[in-house]
PDB file of N, CA, C, O and CB in Angstrom:
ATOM      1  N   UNK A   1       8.161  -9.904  -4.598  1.00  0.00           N
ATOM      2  CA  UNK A   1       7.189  -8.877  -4.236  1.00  0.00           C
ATOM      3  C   UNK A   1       7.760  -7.489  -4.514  1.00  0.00           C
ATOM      4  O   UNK A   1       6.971  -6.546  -4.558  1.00  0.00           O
ATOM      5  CB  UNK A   1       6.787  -9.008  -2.753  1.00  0.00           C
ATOM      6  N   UNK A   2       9.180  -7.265  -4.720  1.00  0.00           N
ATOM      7  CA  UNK A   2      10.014  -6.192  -4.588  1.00  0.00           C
ATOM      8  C   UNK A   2       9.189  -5.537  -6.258  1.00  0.00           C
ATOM      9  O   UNK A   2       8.933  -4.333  -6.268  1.00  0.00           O
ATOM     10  CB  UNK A   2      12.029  -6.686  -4.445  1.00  0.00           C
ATOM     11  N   UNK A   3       8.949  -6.099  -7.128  1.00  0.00           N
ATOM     12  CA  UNK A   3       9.031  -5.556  -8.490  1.00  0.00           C
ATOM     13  C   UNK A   3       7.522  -5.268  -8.457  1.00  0.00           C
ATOM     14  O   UNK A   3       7.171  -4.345  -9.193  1.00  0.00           O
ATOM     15  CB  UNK A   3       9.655  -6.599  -9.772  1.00  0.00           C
ATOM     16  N   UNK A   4       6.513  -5.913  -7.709  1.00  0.00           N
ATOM     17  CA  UNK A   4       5.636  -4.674  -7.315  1.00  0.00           C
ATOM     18  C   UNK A   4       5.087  -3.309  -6.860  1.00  0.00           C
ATOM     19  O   UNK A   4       4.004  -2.779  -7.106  1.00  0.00           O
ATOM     20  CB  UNK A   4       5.421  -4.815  -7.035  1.00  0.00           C
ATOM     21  N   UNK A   5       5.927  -2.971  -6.275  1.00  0.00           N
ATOM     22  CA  UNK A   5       6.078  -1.637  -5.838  1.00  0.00           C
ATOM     23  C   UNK A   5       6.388  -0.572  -6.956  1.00  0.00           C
ATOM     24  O   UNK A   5       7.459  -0.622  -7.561  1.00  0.00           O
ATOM     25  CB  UNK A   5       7.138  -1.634  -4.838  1.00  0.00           C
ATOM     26  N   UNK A   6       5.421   0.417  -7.233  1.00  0.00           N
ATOM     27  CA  UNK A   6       5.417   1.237  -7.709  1.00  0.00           C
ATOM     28  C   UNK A   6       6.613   2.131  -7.769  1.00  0.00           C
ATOM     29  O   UNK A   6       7.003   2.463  -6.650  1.00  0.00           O
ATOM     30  CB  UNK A   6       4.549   1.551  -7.374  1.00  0.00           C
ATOM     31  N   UNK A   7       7.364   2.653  -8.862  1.00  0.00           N
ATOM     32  CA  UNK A   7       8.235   4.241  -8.351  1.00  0.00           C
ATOM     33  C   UNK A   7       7.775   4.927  -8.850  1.00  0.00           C
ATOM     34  O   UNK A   7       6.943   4.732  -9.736  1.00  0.00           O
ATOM     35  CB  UNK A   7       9.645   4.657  -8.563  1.00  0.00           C
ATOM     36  N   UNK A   8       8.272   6.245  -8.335  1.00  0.00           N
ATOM     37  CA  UNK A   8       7.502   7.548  -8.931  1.00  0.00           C
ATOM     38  C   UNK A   8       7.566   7.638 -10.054  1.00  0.00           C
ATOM     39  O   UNK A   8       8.571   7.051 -10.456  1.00  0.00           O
ATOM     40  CB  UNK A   8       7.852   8.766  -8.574  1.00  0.00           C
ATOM     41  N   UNK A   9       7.012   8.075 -10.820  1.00  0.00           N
ATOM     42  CA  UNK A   9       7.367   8.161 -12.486  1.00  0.00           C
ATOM     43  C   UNK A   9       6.447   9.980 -12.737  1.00  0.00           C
ATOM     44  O   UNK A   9       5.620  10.625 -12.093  1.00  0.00           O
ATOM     45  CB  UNK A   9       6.313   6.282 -13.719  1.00  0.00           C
ATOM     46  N   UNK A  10       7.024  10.126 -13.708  1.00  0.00           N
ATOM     47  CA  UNK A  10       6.766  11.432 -14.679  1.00  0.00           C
ATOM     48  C   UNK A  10       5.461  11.522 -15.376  1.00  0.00           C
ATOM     49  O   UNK A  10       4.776  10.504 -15.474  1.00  0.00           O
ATOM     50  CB  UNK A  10       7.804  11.492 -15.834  1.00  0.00           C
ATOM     51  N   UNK A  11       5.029  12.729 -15.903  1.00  0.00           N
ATOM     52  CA  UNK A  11       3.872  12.750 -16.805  1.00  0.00           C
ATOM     53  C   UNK A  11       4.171  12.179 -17.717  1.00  0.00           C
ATOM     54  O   UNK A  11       3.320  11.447 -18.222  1.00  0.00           O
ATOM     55  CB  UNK A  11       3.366  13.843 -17.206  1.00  0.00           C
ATOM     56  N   UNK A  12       5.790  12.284 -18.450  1.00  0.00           N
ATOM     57  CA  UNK A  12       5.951  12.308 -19.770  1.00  0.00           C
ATOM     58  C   UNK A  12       5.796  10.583 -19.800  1.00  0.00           C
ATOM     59  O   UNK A  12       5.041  10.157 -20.673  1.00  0.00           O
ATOM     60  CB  UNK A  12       7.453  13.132 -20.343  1.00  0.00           C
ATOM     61  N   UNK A  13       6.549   9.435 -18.786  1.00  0.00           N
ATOM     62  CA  UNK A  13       6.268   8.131 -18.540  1.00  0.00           C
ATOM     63  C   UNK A  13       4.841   7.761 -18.338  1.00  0.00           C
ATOM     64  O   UNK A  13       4.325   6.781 -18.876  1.00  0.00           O
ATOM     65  CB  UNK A  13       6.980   7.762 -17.487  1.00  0.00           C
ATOM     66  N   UNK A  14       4.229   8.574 -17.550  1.00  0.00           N
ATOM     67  CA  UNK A  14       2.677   8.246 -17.851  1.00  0.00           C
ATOM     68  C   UNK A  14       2.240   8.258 -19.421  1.00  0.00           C
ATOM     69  O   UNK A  14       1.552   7.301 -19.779  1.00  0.00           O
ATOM     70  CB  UNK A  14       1.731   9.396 -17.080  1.00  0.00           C
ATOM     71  N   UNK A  15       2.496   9.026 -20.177  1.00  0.00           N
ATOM     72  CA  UNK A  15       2.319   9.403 -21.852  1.00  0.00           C
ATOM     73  C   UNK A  15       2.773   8.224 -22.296  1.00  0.00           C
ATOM     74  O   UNK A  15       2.049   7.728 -23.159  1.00  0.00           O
ATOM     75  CB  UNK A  15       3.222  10.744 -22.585  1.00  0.00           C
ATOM     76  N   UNK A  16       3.773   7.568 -21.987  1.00  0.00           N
ATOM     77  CA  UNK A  16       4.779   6.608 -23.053  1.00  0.00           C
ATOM     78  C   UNK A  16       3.562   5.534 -22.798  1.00  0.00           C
ATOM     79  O   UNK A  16       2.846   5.215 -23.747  1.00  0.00           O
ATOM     80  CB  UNK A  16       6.817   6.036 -22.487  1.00  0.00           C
ATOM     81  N   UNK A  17       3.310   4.878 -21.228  1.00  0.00           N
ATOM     82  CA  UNK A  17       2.749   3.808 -20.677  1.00  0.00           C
ATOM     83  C   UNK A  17       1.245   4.172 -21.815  1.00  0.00           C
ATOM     84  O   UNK A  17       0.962   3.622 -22.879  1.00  0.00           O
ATOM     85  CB  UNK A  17       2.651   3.859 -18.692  1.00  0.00           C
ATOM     86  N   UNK A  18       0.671   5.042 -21.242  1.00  0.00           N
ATOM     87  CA  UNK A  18      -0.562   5.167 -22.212  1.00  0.00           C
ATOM     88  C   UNK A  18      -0.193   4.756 -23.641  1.00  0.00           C
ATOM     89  O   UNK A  18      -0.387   3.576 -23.934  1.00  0.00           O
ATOM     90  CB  UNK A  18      -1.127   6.696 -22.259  1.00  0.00           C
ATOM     91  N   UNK A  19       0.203   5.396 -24.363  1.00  0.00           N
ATOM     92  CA  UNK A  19       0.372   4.693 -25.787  1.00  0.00           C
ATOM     93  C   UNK A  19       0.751   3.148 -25.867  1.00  0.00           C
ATOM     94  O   UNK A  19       0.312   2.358 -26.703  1.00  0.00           O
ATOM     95  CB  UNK A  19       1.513   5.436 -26.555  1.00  0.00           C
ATOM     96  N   UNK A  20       1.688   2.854 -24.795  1.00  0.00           N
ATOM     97  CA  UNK A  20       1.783   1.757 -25.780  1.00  0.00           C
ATOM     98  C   UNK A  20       0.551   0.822 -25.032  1.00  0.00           C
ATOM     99  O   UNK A  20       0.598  -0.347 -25.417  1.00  0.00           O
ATOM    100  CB  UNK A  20       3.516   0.974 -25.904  1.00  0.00           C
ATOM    101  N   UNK A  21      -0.438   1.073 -24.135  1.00  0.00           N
ATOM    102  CA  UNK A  21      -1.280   0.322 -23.485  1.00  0.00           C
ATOM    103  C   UNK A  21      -2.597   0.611 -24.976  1.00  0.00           C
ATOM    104  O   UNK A  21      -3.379  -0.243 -25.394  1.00  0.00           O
ATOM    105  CB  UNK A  21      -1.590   0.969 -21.593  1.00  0.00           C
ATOM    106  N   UNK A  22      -2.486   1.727 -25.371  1.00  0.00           N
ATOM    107  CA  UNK A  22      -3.730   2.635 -26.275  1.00  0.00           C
ATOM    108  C   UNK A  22      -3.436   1.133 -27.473  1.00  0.00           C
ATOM    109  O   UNK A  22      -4.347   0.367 -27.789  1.00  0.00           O
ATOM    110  CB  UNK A  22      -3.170   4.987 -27.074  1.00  0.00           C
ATOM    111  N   UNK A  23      -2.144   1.014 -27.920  1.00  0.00           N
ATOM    112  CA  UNK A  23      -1.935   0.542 -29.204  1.00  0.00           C
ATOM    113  C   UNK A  23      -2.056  -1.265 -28.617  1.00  0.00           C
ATOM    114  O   UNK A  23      -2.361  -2.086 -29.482  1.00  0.00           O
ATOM    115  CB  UNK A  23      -0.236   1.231 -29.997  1.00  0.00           C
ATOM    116  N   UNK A  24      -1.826  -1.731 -27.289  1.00  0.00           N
ATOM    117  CA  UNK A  24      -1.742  -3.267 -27.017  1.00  0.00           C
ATOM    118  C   UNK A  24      -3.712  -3.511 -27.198  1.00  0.00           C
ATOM    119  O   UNK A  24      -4.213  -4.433 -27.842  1.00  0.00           O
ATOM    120  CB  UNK A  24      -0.830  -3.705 -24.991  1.00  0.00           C
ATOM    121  N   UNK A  25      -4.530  -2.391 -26.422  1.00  0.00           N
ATOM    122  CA  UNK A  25      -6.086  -2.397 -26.776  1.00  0.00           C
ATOM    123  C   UNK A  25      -6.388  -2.394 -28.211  1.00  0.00           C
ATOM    124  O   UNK A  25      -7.530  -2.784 -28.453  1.00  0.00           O
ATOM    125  CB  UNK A  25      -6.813  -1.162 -26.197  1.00  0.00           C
ATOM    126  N   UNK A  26      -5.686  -2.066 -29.229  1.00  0.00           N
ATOM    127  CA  UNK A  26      -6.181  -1.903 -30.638  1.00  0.00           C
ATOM    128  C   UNK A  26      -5.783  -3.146 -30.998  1.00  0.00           C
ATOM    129  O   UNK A  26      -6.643  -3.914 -31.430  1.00  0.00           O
ATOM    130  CB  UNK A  26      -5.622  -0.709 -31.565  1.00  0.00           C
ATOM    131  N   UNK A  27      -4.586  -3.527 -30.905  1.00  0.00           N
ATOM    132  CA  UNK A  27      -4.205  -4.674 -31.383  1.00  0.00           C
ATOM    133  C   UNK A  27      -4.867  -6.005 -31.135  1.00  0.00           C
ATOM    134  O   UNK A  27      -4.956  -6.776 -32.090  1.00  0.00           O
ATOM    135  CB  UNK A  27      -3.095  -4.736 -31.051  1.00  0.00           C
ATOM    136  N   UNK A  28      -5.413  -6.415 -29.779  1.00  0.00           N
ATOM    137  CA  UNK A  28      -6.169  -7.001 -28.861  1.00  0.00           C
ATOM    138  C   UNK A  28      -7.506  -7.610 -29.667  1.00  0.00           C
ATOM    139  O   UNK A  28      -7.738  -8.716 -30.156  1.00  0.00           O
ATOM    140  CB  UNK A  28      -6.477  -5.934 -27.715  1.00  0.00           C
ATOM    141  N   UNK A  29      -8.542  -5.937 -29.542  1.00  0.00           N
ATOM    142  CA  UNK A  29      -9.637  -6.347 -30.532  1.00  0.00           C
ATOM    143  C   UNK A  29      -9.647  -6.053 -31.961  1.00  0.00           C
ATOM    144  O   UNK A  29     -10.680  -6.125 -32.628  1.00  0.00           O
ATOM    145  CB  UNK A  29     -10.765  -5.833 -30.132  1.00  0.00           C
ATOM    146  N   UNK A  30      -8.296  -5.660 -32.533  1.00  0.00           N
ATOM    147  CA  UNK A  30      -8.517  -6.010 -33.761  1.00  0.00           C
ATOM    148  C   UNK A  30      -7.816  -7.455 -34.803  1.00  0.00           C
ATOM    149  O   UNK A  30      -7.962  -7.807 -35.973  1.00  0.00           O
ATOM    150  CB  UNK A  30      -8.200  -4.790 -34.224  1.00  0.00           C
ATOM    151  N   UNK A  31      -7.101  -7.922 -33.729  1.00  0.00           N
ATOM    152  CA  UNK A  31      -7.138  -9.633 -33.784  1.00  0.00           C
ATOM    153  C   UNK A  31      -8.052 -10.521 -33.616  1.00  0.00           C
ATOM    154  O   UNK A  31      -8.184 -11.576 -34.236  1.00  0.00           O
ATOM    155  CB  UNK A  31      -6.469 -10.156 -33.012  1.00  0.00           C
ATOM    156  N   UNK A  32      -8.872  -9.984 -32.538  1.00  0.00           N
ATOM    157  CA  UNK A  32     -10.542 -10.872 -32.465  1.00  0.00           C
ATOM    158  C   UNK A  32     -11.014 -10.814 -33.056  1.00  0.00           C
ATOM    159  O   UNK A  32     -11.815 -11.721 -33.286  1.00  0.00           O
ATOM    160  CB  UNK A  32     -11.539 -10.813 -31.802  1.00  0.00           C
ATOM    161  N   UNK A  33     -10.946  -9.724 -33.819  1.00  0.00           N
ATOM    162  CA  UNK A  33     -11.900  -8.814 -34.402  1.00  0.00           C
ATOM    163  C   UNK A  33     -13.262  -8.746 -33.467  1.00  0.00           C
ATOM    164  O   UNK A  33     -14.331  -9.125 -33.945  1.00  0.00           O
ATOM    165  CB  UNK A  33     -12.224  -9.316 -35.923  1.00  0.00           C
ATOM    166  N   UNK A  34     -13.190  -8.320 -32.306  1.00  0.00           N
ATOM    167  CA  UNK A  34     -14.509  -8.179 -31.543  1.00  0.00           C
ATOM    168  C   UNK A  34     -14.216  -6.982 -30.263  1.00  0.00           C
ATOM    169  O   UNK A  34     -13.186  -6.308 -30.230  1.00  0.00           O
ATOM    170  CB  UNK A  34     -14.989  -9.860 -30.858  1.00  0.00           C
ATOM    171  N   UNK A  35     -15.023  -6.906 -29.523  1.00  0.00           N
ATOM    172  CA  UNK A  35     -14.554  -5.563 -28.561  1.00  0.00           C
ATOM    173  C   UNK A  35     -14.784  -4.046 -29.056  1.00  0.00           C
ATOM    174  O   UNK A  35     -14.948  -3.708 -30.228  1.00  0.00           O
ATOM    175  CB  UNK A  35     -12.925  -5.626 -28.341  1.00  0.00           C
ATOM    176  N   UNK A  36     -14.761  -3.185 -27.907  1.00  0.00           N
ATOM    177  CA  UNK A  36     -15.333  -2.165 -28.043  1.00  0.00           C
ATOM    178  C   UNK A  36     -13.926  -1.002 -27.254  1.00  0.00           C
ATOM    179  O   UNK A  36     -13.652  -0.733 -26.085  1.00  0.00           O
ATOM    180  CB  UNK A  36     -16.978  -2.367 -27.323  1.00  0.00           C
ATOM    181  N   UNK A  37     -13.337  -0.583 -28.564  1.00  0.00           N
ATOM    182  CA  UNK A  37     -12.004  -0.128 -27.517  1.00  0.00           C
ATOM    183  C   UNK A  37     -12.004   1.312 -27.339  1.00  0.00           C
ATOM    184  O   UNK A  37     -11.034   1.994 -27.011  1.00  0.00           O
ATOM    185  CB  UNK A  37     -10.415  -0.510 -28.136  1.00  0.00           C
ATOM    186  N   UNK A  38     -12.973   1.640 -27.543  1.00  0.00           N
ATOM    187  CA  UNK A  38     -13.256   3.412 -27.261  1.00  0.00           C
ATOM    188  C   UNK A  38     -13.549   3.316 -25.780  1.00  0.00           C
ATOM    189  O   UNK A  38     -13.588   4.417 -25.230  1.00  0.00           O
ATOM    190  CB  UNK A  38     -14.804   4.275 -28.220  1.00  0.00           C
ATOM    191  N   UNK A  39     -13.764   2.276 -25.003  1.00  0.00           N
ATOM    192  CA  UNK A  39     -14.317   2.691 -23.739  1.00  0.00           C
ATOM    193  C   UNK A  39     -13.137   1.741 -22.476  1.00  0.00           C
ATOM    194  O   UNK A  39     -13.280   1.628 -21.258  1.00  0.00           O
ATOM    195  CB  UNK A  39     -16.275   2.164 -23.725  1.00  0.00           C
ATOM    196  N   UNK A  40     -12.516   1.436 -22.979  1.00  0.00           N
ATOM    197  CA  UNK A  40     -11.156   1.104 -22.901  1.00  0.00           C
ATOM    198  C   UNK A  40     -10.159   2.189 -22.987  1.00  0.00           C
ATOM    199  O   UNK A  40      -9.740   2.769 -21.986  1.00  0.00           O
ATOM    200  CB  UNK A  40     -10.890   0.215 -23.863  1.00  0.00           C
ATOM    201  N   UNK A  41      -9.825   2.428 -24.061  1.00  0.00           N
ATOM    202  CA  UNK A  41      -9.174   3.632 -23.999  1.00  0.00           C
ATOM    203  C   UNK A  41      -9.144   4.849 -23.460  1.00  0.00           C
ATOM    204  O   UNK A  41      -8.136   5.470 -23.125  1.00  0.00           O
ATOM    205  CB  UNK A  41      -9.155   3.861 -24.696  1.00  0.00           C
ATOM    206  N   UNK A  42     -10.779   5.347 -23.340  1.00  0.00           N
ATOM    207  CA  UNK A  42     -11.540   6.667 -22.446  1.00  0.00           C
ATOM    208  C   UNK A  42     -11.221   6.739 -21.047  1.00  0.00           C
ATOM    209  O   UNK A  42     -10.971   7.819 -20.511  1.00  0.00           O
ATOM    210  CB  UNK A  42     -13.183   6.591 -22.416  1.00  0.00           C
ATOM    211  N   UNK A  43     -11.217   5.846 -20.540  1.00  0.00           N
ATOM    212  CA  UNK A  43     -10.938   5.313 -19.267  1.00  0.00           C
ATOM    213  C   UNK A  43      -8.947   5.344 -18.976  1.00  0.00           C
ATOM    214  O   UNK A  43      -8.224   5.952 -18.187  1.00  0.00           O
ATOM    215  CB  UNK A  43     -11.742   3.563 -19.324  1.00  0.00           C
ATOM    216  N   UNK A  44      -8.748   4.535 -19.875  1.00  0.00           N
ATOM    217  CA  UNK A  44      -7.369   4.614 -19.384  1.00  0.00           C
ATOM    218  C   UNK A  44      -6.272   5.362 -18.818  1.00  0.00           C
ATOM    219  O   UNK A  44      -5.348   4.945 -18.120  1.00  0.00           O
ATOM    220  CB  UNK A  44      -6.990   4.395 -19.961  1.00  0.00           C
ATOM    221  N   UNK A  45      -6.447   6.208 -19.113  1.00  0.00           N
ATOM    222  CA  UNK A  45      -5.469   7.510 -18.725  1.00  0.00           C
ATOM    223  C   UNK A  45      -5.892   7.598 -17.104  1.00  0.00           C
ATOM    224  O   UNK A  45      -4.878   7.470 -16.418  1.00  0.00           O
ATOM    225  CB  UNK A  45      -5.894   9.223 -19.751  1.00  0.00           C
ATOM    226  N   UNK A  46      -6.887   7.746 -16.440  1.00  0.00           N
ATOM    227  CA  UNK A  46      -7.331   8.161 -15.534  1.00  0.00           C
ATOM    228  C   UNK A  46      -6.887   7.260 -14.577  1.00  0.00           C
ATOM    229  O   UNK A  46      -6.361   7.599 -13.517  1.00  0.00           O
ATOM    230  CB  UNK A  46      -8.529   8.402 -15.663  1.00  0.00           C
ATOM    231  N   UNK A  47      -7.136   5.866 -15.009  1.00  0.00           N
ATOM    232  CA  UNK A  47      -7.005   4.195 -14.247  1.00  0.00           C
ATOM    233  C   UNK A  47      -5.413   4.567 -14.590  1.00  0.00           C
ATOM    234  O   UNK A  47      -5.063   4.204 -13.467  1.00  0.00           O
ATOM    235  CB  UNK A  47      -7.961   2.310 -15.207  1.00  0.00           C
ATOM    236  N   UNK A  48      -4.494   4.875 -15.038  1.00  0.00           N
ATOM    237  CA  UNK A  48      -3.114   4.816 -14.898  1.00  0.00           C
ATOM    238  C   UNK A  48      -2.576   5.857 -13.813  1.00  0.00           C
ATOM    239  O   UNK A  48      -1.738   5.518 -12.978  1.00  0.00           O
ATOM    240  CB  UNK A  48      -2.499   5.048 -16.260  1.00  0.00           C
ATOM    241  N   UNK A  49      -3.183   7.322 -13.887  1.00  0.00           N
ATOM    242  CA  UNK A  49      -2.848   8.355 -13.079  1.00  0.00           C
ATOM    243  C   UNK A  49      -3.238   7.877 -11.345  1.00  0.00           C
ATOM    244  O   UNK A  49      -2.495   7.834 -10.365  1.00  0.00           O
ATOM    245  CB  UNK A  49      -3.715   9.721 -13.700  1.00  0.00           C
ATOM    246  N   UNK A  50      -4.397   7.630 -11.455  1.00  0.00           N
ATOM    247  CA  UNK A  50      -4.828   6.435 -10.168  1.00  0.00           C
ATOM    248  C   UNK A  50      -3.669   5.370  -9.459  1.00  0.00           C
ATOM    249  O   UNK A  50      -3.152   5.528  -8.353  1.00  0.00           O
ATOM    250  CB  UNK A  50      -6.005   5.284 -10.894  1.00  0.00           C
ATOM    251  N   UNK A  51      -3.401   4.189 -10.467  1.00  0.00           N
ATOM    252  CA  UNK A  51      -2.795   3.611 -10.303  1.00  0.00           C
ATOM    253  C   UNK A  51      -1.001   3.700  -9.621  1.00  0.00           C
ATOM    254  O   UNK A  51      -0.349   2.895  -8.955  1.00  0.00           O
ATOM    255  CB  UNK A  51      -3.182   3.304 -11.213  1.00  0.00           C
ATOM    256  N   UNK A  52      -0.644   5.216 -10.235  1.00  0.00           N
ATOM    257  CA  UNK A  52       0.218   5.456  -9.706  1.00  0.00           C
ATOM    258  C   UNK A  52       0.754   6.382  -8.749  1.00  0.00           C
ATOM    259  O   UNK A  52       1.937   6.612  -8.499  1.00  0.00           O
ATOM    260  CB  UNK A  52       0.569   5.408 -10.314  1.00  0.00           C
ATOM    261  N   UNK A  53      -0.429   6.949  -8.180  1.00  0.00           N
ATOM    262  CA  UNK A  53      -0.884   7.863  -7.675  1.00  0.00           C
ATOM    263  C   UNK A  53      -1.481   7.216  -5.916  1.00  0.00           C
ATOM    264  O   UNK A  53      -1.697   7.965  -4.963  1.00  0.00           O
ATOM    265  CB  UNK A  53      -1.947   8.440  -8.830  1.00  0.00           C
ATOM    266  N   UNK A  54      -1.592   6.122  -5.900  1.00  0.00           N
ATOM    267  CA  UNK A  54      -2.023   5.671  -4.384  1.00  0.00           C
ATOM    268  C   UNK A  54      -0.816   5.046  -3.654  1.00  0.00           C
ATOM    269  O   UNK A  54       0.213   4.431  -3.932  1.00  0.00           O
ATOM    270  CB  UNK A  54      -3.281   4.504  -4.391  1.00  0.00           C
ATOM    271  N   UNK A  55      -1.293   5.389  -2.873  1.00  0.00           N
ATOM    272  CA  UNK A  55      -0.526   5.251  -1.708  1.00  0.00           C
ATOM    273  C   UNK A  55      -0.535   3.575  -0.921  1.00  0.00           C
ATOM    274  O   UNK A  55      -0.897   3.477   0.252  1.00  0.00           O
ATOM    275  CB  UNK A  55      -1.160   6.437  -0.723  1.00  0.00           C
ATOM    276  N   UNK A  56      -0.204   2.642  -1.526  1.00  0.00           N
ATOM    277  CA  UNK A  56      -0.435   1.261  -1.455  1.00  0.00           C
ATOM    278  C   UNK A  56       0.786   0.303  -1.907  1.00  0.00           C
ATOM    279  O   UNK A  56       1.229   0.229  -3.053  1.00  0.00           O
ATOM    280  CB  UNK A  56      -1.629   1.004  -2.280  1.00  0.00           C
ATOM    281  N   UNK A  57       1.243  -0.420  -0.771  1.00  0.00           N
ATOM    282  CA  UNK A  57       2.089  -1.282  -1.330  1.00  0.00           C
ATOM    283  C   UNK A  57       1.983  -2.738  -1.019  1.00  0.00           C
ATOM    284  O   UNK A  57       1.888  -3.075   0.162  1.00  0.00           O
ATOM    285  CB  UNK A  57       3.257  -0.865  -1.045  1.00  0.00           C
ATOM    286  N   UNK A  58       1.991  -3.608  -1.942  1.00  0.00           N
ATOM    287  CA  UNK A  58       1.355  -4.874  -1.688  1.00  0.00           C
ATOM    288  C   UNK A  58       2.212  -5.677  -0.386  1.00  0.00           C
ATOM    289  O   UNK A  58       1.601  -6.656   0.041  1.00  0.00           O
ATOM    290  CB  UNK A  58       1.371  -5.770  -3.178  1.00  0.00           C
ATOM    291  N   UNK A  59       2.982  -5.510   0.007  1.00  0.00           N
ATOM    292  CA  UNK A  59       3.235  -6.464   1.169  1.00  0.00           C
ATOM    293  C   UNK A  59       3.046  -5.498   2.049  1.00  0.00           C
ATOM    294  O   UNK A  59       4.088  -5.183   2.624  1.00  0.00           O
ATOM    295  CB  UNK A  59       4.623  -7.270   1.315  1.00  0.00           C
ATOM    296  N   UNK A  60       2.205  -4.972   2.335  1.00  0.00           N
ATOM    297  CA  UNK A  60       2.057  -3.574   3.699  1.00  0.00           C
ATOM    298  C   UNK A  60       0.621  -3.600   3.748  1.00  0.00           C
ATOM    299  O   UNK A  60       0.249  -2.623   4.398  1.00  0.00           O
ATOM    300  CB  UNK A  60       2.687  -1.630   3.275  1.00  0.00           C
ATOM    301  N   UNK A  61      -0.353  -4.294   3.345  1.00  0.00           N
ATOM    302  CA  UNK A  61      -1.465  -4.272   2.848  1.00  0.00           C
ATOM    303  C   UNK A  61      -2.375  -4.464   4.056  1.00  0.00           C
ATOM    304  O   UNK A  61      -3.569  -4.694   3.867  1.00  0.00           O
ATOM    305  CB  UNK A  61      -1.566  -5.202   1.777  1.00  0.00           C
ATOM    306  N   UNK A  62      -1.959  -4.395   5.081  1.00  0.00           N
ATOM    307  CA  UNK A  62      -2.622  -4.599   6.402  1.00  0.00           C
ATOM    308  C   UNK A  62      -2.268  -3.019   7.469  1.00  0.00           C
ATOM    309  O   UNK A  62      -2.629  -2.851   8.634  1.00  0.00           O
ATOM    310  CB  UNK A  62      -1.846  -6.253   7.144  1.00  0.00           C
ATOM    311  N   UNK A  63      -1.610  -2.217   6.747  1.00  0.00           N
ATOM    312  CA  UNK A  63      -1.225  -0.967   7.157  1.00  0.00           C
ATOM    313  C   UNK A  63      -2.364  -0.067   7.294  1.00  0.00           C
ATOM    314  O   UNK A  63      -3.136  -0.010   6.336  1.00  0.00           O
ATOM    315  CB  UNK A  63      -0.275  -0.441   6.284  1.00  0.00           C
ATOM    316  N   UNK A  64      -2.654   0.813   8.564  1.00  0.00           N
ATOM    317  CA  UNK A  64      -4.008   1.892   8.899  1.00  0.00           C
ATOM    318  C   UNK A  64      -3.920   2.551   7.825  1.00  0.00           C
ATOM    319  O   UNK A  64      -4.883   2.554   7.058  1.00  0.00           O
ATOM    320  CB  UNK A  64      -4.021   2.978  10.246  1.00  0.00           C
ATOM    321  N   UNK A  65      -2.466   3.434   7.445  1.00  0.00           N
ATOM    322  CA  UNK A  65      -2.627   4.408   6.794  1.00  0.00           C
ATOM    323  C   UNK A  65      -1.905   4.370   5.001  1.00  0.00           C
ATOM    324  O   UNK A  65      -0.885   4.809   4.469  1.00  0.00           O
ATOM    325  CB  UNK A  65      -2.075   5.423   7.801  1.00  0.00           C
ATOM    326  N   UNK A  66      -2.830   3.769   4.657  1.00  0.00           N
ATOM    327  CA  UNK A  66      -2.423   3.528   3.170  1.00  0.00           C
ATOM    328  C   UNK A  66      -3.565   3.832   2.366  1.00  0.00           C
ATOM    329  O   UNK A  66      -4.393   4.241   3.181  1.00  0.00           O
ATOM    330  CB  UNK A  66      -1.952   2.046   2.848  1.00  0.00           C
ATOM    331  N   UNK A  67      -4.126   3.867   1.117  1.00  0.00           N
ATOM    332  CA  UNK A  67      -5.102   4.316   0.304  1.00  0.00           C
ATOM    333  C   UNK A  67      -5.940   3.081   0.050  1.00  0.00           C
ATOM    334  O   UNK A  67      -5.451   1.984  -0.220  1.00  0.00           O
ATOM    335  CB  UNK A  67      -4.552   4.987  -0.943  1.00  0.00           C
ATOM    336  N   UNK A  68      -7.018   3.289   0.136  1.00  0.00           N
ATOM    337  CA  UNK A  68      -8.070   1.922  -0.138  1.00  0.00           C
ATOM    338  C   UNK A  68      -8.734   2.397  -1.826  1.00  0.00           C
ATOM    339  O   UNK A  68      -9.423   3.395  -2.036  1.00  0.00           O
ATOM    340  CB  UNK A  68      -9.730   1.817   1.439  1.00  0.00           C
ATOM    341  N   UNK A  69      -8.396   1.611  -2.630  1.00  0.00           N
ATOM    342  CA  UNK A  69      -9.346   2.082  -3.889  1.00  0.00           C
ATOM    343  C   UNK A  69     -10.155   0.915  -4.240  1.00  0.00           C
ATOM    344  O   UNK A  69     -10.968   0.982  -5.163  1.00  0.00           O
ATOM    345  CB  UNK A  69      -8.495   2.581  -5.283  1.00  0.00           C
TER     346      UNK A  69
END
C-alpha cells in the first residue's frame, strides 16, 4: 500500500508525466487504429494536477478530513 501514496512532485515532473502519458495515448490508438485522442489528451493535464493535488491516501480512506473527488 506504501507505493500508493503520492509525493510531492514539481511542475517540471508534472510536464515529464504528461508527455510521456500524451505519447502512451498516441501510441494506444494508433495501434488500434481506433479512438479519439484529442479528448484524452485535453483533459489530461488537469486529471494529473488533480490527481496530485488531493489530499487522500488510500489506507486512511475512512478519515473526516481528507478530499473526496
Amino acid at each position: 500500500m506504501e507505493a500508493l501514496i503520492k509525493p510531492k512532485i514539481s511542475i517540471e515532473d508534472l510536464k515529464i508525466i504528461s508527455n510521456k502519458a500524451k505519447s502512451a495515448i498516441l501510441t494506444m490508438t494508433t495501434l488500434s487504429k481506433s479512438g479519439h485522442p484529442g479528448g484524452s489528451m485535453s483533459s489530461l493535464d488537469i486529471l494529473l494536477a488533480l490527481y496530485f493535488s488531493i489530499n487522500f491516501e488510500p489506507d486512511k480512506a475512512d478519515e473526516k478530513v481528507r478530499d473526496r473527488v
